[in-house]
Structure formats: C-alpha cells, structure tokens
C-alpha positions in Angstrom: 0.0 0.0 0.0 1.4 3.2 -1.1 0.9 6.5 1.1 1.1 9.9 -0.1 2.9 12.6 1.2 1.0 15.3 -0.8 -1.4 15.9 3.1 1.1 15.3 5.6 3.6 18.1 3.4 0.1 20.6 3.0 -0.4 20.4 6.8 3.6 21.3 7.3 3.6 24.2 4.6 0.5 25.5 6.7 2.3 25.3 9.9 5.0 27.0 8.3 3.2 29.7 6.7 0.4 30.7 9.1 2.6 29.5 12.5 1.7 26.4 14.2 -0.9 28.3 16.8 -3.0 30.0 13.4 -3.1 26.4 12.2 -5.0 25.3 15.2 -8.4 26.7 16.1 -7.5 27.8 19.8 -10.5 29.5 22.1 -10.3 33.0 22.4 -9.2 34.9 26.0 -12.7 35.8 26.0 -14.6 32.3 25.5 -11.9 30.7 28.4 -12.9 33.6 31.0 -16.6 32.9 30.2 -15.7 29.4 30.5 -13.5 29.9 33.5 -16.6 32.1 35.1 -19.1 28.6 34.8 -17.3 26.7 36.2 -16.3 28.7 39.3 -20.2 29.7 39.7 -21.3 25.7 39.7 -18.9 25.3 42.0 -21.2 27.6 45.0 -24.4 25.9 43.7 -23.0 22.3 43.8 -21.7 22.5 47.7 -24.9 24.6 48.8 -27.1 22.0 47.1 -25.0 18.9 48.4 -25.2 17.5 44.7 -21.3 16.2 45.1 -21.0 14.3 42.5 -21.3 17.1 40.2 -18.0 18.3 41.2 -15.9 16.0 38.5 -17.9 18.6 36.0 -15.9 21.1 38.3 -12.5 19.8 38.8 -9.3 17.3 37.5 -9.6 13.8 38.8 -5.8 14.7 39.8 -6.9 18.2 41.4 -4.8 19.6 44.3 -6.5 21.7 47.2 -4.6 23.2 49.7 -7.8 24.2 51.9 -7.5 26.4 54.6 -7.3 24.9 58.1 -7.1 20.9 56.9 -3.9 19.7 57.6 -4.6 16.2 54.8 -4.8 18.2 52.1 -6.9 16.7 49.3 -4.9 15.2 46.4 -7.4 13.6 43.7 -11.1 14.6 43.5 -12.2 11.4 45.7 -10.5 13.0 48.5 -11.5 16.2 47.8 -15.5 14.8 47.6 -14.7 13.5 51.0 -13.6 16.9 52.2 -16.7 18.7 51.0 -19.0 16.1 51.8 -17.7 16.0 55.4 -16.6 20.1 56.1 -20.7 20.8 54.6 -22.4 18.0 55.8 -26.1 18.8 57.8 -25.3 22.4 57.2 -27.4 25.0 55.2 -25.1 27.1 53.5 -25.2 30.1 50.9 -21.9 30.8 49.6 -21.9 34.2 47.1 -18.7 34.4 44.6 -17.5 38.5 44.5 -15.0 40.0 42.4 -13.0 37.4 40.1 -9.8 38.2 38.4 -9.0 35.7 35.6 -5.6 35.6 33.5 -5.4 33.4 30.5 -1.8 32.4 31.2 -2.0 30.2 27.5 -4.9 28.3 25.4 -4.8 25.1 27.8 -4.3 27.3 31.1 -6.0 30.1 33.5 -5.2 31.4 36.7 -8.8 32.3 38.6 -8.1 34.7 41.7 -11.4 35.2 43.7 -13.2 36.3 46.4 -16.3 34.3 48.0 -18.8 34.7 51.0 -19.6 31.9 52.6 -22.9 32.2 55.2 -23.6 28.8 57.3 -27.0 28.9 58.7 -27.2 27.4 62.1 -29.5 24.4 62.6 -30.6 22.5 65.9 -29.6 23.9 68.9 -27.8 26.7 66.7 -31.0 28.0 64.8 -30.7 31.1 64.7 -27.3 31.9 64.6 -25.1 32.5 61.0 -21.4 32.1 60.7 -19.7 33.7 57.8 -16.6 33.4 56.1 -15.0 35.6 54.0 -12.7 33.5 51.9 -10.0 33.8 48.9 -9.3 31.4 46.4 -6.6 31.3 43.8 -7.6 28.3 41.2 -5.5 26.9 38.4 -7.8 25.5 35.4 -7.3 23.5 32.0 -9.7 22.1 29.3 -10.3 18.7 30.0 -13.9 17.1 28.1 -14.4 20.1 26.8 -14.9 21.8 30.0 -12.3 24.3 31.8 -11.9 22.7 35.2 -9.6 23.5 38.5 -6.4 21.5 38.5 -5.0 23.5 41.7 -7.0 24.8 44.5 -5.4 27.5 47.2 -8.3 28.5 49.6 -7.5 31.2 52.7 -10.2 32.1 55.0 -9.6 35.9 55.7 -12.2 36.0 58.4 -14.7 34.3 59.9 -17.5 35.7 62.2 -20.8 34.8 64.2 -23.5 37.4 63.7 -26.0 37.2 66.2 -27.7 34.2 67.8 -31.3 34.9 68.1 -32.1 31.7 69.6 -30.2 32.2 72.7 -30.0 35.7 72.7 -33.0 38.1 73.0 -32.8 41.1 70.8 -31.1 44.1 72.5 -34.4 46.2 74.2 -34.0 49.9 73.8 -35.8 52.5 76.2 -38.9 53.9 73.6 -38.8 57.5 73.3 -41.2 59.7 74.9 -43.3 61.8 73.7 -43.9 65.5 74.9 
C-alpha cells in the first residue's frame, strides 16, 4: 500500500506559513474567562445544594487543594468529595462568589483569583445563629472534556464571624422615646 505525502507536506507548509498556533483553532481569552466564570459559579451551587457528584464537571480527577485549616490536604477529586462532603455536611449554607480576576496564562491554562462569601446557617440547637466566612481562592484550570476545570486549589479564610444568635439571645431592648 502506497501512502502519499502530498497531506502530511500541506499540513507542514501551513504550519510553516500561518505558524503552528493560526493552524490550530484555539478558544479566544474571552470564551476561556466565560468558561472559567461557569465553572467557578457551579462550584457555590454544587456544595450549597450537596449535589457532590457534580464536582468532576468542576475539577481534575488529579486536582490539588490546599484548603484552609485541613492539615490532609486533598490530592485527587475522591479525597476532595470527602472533604466537602464532610466540612458541609447537615449544614445549610449560601456561599456568594464577588469579584474574580481571571488571566489566560496560555490556550490550555488560566489562573482564577477570587473572592467568596460563605454564610452557614445554624441548625438544631444553633438556629438562629449565622457564621460567615470571607474567603479567597486562587484556582489553576485547563480544558479537560471540553470543560475548563480546577487542576489546583489554594483556599485562605480571611475572616470568619458569628453574627447574632437569636435563639439564645434576646434582641437588644431599647428604652422607647417619649413623647412631649
């Protein structure tokens, strides 16, 4: 059988003339931040709504997260299922992504720098009472099934604070004015 050489030189002249990266039909910056931008807003509706196994649309199977205060840092996405399955588990939580810096750093990787608000809603012999965390995450992504997903996770808690606790705590009375 008797191969030509006539495609495999077209494909090299191309290269050649137009530069490997014309040649291939790369996403634009713009359609990788968009992307970038899904991905990290699933991420808040998948742990509030406990739907875990929605996170491999979300990150590698190889995914690194150095989470804040969690001294086994997660080092596939089974661990890191684990994590969130155990650090969110009976709680009723809202968490709110803020401002979002993304960098295209090349076509088959982003850099994701981000703020979040995390609100835990206190349930039992809590109700009442909300916690919230103020938290920054840097996140490395690539494509991987079409998808831009988080290879690397770095999460810092800035703050954390309870705000009131209505269920233990009566509201503050205040002496009414009077009237003259």
């Amino acid at each position: 059988m008797r191969f030509s050489t006539f495609p495999l030189l077209s494909i090299l002249s191309l290269f050649l003339h137009n530069g490997i990266s014309n040649a291939i039909d790369f996403p634009s910056s713009t359609e990788i931040i968009a992307s970038v931008k899904q991905t990290l807003a699933l991420w808040s509706i998948v742990v509030d709504s406990k739907n875990y196994p929605v996170l491999s649309q979300i990150f590698t199977s190889d995914v690194f997260a150095d989470v804040a205060a969690n001294e086994q840092n997660p080092r596939n996405l089974a661990q890191l299922t684990t994590f969130y399955e155990a650090s969110f588990a009976g709680a009723i939580t809202l968490h709110e992504d803020s401002t979002q810096y993304i960098e295209v750093l090349s076509p088959t990787n982003a850099k994701a720098t981000h703020y979040d608000e995390a609100v835990y809603f206190g349930q039992g012999n809590l109700t009442g009472q909300v916690l919230t965390f103020y938290e920054s995450y840097v996140d490395f992504l690539r494509p991987e099934e079409g998808v831009w997903k988080i290879y690397n996770r770095t999460l810092t808690i800035v703050t954390g604070n309870p705000i009131g606790n209505r269920a233990v705590q009566p509201p503050v009375q205040t002496a009414s004015p009077t009237m003259t």
